[in-house]
Gaussian input, Z-matrix of N, CA and C with variables (Angstrom, degrees):
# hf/3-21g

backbone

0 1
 N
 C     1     B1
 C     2     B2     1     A1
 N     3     B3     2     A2     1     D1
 C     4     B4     3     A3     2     D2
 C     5     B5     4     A4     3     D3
 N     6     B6     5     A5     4     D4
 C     7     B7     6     A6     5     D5
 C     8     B8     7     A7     6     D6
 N     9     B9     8     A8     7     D7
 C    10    B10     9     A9     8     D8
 C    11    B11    10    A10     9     D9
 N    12    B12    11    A11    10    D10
 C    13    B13    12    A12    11    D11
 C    14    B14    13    A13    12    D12
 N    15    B15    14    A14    13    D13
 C    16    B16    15    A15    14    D14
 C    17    B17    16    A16    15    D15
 N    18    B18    17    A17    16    D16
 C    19    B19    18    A18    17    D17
 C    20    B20    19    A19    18    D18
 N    21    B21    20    A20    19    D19
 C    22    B22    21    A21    20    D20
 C    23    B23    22    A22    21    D21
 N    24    B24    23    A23    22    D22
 C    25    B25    24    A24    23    D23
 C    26    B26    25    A25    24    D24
 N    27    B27    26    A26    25    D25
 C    28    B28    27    A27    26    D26
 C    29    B29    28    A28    27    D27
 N    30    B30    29    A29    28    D28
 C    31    B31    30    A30    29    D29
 C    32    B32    31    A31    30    D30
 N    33    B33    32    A32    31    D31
 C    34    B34    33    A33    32    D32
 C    35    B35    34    A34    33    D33
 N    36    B36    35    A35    34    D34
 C    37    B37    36    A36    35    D35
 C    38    B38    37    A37    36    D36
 N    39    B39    38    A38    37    D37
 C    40    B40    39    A39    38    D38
 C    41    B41    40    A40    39    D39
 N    42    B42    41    A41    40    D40
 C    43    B43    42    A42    41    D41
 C    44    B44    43    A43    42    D42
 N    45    B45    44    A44    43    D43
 C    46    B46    45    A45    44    D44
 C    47    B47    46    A46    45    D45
 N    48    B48    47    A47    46    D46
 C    49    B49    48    A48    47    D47
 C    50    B50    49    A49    48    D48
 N    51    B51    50    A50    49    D49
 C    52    B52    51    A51    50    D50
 C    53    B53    52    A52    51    D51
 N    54    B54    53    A53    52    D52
 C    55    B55    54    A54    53    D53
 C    56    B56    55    A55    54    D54
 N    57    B57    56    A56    55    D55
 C    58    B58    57    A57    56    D56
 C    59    B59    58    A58    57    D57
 N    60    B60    59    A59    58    D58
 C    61    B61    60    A60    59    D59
 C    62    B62    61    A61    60    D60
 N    63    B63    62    A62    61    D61
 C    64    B64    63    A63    62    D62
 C    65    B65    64    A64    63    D63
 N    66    B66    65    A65    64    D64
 C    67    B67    66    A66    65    D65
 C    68    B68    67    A67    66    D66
 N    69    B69    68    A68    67    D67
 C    70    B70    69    A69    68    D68
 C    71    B71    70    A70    69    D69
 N    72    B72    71    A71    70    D70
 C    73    B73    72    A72    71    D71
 C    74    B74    73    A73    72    D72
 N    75    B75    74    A74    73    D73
 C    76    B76    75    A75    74    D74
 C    77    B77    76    A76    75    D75
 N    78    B78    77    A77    76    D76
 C    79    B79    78    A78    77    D77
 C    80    B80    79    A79    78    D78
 N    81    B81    80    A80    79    D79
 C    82    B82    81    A81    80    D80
 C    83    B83    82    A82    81    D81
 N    84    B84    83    A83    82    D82
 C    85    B85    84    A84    83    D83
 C    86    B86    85    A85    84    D84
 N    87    B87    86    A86    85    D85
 C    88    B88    87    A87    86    D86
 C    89    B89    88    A88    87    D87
 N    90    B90    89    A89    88    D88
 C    91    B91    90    A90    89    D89
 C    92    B92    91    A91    90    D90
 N    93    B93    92    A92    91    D91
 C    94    B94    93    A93    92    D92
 C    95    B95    94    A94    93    D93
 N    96    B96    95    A95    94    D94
 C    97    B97    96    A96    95    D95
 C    98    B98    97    A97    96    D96
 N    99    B99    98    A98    97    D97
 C   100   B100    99    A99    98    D98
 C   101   B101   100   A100    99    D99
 N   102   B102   101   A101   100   D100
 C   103   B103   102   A102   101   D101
 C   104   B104   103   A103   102   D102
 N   105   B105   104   A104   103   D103
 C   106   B106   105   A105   104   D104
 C   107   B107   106   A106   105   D105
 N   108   B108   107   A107   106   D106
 C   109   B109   108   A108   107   D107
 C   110   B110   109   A109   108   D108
 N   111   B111   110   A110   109   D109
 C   112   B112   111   A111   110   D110
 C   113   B113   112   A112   111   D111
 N   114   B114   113   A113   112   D112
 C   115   B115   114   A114   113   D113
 C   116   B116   115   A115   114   D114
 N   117   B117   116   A116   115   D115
 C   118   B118   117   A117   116   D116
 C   119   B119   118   A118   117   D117
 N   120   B120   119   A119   118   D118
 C   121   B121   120   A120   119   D119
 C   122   B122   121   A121   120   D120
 N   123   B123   122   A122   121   D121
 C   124   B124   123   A123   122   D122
 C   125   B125   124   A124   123   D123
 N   126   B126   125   A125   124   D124
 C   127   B127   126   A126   125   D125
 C   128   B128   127   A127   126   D126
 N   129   B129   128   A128   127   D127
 C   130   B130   129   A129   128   D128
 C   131   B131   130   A130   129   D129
 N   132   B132   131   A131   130   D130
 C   133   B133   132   A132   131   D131
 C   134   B134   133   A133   132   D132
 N   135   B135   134   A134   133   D133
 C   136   B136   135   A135   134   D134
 C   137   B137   136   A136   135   D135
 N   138   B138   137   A137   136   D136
 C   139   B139   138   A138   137   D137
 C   140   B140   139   A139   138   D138
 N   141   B141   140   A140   139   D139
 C   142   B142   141   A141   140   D140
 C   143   B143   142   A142   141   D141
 N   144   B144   143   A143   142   D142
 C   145   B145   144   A144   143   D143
 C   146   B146   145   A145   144   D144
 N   147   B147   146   A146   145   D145
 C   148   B148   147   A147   146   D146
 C   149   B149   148   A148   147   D147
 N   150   B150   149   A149   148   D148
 C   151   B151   150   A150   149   D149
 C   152   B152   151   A151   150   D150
 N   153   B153   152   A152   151   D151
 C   154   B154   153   A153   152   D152
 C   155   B155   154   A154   153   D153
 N   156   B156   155   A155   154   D154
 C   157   B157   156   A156   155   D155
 C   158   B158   157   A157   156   D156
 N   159   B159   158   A158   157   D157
 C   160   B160   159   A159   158   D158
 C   161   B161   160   A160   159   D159
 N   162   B162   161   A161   160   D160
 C   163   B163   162   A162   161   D161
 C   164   B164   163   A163   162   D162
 N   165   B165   164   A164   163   D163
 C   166   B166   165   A165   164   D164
 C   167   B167   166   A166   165   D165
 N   168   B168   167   A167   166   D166
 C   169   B169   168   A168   167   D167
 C   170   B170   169   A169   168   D168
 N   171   B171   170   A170   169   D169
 C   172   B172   171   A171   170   D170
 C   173   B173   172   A172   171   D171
 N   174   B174   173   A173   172   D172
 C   175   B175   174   A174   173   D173
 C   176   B176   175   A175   174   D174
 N   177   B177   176   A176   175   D175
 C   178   B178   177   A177   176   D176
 C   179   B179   178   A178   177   D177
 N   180   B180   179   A179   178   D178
 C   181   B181   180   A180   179   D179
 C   182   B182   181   A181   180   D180
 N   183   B183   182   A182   181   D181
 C   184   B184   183   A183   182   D182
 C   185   B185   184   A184   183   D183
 N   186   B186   185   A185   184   D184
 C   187   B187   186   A186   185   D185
 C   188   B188   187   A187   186   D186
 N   189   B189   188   A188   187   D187
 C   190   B190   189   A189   188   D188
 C   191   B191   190   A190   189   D189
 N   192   B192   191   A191   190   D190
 C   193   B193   192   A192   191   D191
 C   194   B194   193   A193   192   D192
 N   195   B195   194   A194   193   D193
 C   196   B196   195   A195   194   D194
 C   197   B197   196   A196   195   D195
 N   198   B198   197   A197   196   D196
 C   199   B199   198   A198   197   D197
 C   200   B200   199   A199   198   D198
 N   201   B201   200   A200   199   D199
 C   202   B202   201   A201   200   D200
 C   203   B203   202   A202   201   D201
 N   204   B204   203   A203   202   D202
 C   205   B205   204   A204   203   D203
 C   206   B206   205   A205   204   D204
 N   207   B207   206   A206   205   D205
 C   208   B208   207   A207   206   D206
 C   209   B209   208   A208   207   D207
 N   210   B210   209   A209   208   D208
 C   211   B211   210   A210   209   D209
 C   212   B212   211   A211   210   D210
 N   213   B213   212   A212   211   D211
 C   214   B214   213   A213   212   D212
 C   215   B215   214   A214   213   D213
 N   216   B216   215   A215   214   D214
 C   217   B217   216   A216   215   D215
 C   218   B218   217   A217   216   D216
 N   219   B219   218   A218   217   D217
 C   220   B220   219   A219   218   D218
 C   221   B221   220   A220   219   D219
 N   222   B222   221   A221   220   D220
 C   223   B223   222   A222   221   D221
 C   224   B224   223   A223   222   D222
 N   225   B225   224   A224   223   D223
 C   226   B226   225   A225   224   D224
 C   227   B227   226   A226   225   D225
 N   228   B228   227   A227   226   D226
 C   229   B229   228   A228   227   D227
 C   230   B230   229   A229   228   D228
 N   231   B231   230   A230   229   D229
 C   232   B232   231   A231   230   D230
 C   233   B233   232   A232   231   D231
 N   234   B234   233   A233   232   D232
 C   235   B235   234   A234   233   D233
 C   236   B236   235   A235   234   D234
 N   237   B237   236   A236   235   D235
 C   238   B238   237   A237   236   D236
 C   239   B239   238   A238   237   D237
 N   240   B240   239   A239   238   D238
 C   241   B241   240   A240   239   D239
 C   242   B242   241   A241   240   D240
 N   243   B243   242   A242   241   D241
 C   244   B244   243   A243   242   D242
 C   245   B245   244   A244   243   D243
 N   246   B246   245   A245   244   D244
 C   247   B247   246   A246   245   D245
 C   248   B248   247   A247   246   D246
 N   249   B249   248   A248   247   D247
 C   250   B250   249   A249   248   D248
 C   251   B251   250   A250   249   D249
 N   252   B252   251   A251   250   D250
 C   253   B253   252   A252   251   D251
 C   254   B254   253   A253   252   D252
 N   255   B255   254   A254   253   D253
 C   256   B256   255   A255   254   D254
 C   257   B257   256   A256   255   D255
 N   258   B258   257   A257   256   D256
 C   259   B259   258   A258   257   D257
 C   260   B260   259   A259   258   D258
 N   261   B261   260   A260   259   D259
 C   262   B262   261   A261   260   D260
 C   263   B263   262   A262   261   D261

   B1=1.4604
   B2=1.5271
   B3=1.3247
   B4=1.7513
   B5=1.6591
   B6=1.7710
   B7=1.1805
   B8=1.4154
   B9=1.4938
   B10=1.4366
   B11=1.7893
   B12=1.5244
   B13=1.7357
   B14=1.3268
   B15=1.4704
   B16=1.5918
   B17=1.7471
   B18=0.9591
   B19=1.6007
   B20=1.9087
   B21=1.6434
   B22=1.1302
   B23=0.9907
   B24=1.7190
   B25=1.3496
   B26=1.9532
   B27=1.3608
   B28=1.7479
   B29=1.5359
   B30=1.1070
   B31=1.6981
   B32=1.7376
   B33=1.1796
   B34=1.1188
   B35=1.8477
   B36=1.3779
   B37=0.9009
   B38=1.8221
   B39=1.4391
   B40=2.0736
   B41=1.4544
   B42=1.6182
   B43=1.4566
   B44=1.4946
   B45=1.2968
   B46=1.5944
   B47=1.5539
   B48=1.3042
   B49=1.8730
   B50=1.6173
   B51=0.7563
   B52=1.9048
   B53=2.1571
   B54=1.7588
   B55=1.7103
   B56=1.1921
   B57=1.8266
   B58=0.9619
   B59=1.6210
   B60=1.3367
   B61=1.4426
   B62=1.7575
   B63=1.5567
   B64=1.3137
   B65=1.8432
   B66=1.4851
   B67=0.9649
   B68=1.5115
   B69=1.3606
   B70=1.7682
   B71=1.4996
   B72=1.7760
   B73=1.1219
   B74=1.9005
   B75=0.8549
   B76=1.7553
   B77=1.4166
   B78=1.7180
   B79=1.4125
   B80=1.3413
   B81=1.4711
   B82=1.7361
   B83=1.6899
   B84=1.1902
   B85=1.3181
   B86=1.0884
   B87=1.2900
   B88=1.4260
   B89=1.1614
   B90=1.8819
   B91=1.9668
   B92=1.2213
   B93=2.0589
   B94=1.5929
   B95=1.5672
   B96=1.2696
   B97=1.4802
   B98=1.2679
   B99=1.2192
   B100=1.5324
   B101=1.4791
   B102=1.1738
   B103=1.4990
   B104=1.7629
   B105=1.4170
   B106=1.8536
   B107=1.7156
   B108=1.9634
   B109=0.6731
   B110=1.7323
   B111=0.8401
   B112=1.7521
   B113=1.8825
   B114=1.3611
   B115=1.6308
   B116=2.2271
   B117=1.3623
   B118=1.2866
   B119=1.4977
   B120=1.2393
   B121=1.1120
   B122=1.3002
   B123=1.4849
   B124=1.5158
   B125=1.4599
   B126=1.1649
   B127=1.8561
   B128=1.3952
   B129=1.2689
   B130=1.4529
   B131=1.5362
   B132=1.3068
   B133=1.4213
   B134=1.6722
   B135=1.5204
   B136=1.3122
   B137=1.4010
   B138=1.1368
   B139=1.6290
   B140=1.3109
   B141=1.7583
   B142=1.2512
   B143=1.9095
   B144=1.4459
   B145=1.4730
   B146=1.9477
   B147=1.5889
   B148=1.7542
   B149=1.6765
   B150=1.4362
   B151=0.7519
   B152=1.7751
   B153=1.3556
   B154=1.7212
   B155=1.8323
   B156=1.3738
   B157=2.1222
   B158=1.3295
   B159=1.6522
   B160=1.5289
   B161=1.7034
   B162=1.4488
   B163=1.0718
   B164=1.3789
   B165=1.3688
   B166=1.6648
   B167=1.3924
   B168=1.7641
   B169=1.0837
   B170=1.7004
   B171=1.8395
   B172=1.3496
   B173=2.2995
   B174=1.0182
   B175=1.4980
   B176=1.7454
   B177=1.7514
   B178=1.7398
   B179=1.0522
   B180=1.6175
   B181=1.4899
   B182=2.0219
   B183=1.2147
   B184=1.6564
   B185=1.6735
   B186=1.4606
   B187=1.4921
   B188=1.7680
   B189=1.1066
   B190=1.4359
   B191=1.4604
   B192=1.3518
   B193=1.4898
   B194=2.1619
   B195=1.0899
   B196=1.9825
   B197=1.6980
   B198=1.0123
   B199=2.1536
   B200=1.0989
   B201=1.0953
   B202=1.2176
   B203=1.4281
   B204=1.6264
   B205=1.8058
   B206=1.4410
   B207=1.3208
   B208=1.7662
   B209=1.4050
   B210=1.5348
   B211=1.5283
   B212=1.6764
   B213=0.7843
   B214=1.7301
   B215=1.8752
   B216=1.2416
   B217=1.6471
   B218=1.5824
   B219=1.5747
   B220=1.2504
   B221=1.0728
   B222=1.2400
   B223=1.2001
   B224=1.7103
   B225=1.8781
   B226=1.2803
   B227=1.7040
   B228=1.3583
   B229=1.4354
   B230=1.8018
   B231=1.4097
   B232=1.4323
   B233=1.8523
   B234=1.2772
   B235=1.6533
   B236=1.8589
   B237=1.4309
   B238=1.7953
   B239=1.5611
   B240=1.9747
   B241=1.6104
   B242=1.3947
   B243=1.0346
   B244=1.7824
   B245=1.7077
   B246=1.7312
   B247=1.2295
   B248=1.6799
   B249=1.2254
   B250=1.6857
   B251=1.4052
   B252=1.3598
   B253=1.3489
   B254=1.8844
   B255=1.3352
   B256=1.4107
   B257=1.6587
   B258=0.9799
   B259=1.3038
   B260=1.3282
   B261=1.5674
   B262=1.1656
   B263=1.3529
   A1=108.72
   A2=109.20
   A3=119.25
   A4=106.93
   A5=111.38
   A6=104.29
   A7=107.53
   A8=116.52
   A9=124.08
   A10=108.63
   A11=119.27
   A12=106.84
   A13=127.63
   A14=112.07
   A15=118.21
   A16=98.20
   A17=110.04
   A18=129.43
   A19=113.44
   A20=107.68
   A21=122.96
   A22=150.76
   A23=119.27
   A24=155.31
   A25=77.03
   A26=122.18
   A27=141.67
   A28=87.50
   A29=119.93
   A30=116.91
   A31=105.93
   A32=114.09
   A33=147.29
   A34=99.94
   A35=111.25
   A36=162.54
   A37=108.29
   A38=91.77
   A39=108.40
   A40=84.53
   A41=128.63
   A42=118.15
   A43=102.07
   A44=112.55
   A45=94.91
   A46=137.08
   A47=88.24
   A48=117.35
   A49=105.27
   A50=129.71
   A51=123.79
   A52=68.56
   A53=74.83
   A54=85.16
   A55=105.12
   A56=120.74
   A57=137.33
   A58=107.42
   A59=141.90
   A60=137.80
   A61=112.29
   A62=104.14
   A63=107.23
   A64=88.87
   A65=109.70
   A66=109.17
   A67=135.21
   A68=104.95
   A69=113.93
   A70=108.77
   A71=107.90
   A72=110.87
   A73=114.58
   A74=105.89
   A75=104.50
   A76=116.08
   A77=125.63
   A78=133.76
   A79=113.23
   A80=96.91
   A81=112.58
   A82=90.66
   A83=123.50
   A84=143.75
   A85=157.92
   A86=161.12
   A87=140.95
   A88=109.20
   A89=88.77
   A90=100.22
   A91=72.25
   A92=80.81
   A93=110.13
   A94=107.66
   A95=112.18
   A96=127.79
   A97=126.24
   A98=116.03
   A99=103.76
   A100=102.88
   A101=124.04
   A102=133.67
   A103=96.23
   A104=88.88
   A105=105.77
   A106=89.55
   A107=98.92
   A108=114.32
   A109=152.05
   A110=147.88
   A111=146.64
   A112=83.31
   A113=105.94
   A114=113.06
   A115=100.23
   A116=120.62
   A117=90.29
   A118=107.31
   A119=125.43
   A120=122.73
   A121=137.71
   A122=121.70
   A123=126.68
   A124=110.08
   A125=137.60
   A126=143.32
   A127=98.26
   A128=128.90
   A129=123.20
   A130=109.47
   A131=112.50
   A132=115.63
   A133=112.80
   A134=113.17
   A135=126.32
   A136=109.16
   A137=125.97
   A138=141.77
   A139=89.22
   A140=115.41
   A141=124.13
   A142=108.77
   A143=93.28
   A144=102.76
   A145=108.97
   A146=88.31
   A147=108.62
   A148=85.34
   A149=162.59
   A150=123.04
   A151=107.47
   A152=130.04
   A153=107.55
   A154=80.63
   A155=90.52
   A156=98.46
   A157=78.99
   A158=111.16
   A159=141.50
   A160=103.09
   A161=93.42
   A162=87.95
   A163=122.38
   A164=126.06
   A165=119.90
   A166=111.77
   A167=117.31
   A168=116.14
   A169=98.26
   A170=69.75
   A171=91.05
   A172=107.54
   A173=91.03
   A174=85.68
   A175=119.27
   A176=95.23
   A177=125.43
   A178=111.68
   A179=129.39
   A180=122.60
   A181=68.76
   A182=94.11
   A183=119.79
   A184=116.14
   A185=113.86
   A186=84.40
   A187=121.66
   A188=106.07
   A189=113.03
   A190=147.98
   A191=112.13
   A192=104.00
   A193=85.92
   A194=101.14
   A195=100.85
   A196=97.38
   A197=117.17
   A198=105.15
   A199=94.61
   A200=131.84
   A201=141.01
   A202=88.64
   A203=104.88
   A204=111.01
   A205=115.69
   A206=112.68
   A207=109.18
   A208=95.08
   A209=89.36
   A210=98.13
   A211=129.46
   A212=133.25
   A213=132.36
   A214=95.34
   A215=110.18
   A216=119.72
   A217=101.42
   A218=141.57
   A219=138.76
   A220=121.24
   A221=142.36
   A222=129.93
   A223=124.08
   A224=93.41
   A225=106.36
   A226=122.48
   A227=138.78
   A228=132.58
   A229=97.52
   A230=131.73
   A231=106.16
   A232=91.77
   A233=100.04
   A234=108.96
   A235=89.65
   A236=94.85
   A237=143.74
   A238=82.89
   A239=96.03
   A240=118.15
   A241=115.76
   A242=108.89
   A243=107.78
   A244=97.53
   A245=105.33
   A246=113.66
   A247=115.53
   A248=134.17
   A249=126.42
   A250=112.03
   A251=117.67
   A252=112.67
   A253=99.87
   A254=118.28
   A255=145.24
   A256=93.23
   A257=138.96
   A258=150.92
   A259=135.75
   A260=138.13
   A261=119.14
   A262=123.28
   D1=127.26
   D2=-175.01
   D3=-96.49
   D4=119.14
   D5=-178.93
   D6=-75.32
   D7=-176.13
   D8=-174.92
   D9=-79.60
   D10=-11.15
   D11=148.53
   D12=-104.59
   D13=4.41
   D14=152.90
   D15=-61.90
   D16=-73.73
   D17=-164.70
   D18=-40.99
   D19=-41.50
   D20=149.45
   D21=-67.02
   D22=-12.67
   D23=-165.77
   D24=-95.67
   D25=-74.72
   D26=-160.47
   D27=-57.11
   D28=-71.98
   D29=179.01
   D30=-24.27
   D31=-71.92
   D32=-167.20
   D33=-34.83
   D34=-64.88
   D35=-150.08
   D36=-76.42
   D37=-38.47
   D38=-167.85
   D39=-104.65
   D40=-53.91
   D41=-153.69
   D42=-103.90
   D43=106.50
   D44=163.13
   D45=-114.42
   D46=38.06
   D47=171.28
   D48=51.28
   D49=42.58
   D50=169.32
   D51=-94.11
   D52=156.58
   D53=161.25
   D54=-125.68
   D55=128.99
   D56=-159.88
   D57=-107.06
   D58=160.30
   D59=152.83
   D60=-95.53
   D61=152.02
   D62=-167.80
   D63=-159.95
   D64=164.51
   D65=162.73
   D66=-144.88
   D67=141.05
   D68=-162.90
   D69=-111.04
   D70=117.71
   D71=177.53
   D72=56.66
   D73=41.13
   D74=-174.11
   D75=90.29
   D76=-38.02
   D77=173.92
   D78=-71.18
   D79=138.83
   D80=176.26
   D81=-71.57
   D82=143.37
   D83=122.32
   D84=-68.88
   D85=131.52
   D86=139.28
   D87=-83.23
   D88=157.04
   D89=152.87
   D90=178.95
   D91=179.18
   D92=179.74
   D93=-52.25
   D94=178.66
   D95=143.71
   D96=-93.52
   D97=140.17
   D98=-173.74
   D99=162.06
   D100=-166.86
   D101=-173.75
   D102=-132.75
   D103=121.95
   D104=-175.07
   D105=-135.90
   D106=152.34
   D107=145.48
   D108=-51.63
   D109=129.07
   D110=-143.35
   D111=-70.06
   D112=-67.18
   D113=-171.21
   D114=-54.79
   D115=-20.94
   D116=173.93
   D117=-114.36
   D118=15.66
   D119=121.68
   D120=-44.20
   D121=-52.20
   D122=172.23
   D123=-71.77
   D124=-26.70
   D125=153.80
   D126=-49.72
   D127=-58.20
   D128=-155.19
   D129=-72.34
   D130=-34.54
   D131=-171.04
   D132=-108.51
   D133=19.97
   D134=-173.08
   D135=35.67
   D136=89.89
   D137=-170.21
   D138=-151.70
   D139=124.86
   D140=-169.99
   D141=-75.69
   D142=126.08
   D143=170.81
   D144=-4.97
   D145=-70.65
   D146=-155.97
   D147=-59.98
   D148=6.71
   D149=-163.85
   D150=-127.12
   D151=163.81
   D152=-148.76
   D153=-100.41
   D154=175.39
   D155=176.93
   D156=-144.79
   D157=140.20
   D158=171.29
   D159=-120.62
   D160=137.03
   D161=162.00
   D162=-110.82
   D163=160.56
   D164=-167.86
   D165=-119.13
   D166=114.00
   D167=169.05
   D168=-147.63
   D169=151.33
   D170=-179.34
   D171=83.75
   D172=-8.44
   D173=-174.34
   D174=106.90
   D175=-8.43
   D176=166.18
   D177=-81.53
   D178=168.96
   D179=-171.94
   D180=-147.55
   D181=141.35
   D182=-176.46
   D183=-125.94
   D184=83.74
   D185=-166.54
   D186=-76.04
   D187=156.34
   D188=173.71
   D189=-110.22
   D190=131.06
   D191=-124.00
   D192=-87.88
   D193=162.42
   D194=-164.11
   D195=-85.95
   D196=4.65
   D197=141.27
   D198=-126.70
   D199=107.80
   D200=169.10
   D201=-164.34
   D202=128.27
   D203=165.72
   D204=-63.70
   D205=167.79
   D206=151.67
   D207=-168.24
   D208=133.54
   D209=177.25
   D210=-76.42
   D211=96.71
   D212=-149.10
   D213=-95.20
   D214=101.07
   D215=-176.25
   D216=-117.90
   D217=5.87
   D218=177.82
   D219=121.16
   D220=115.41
   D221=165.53
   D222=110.94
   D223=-12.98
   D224=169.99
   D225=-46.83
   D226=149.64
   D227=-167.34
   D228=-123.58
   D229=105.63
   D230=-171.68
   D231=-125.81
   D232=165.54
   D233=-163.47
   D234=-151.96
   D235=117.81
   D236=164.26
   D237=-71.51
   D238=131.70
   D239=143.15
   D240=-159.26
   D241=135.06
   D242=163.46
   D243=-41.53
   D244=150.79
   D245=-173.82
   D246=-58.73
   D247=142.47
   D248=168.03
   D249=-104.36
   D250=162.50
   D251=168.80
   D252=120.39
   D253=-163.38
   D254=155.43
   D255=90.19
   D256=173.75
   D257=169.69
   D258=-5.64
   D259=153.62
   D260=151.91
   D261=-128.50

């Protein structure tokens, strides 16, 4: 159990407020720098829960799973989709 200056110490710790550019779905962004979760990533940029975010490097698209960290330092490129795949 994490008290409320553990918890502030981790805040502290993930966000360290430079504002960085990144881009979503084709749109420039801001935000902090820092290491966020994939799922509060998708809260922050209102991108529906149900839907997956990849990130693209190298000219690859990587999807990322919603606990999964990622460190967001500038320049990151990430791309929103309804889920693909399941049956035919």
């Amino acid at each position: 159990m994490t008290t409320a200056t553990q918890q502030a110490k981790e805040d502290t710790k993930h966000h360290h407020g430079q504002l960085v550019s990144i881009t979503l779905d084709s749109v420039p962004r801001t935000i902090e720098e820092g290491v966020y979760k994939v799922a509060e990533l998708k809260t922050k940029f209102s991108i529906p829960a149900e839907h997956e975010l990849d990130e693209v490097m190298n000219g690859e698209f990587k999807p990322l799973n919603n606990e999964r960290s990622v460190h967001i330092k500038g320049g990151e490129v990430f791309v929103s989709h309804v889920p693909q795949g399941g049956s035919a």
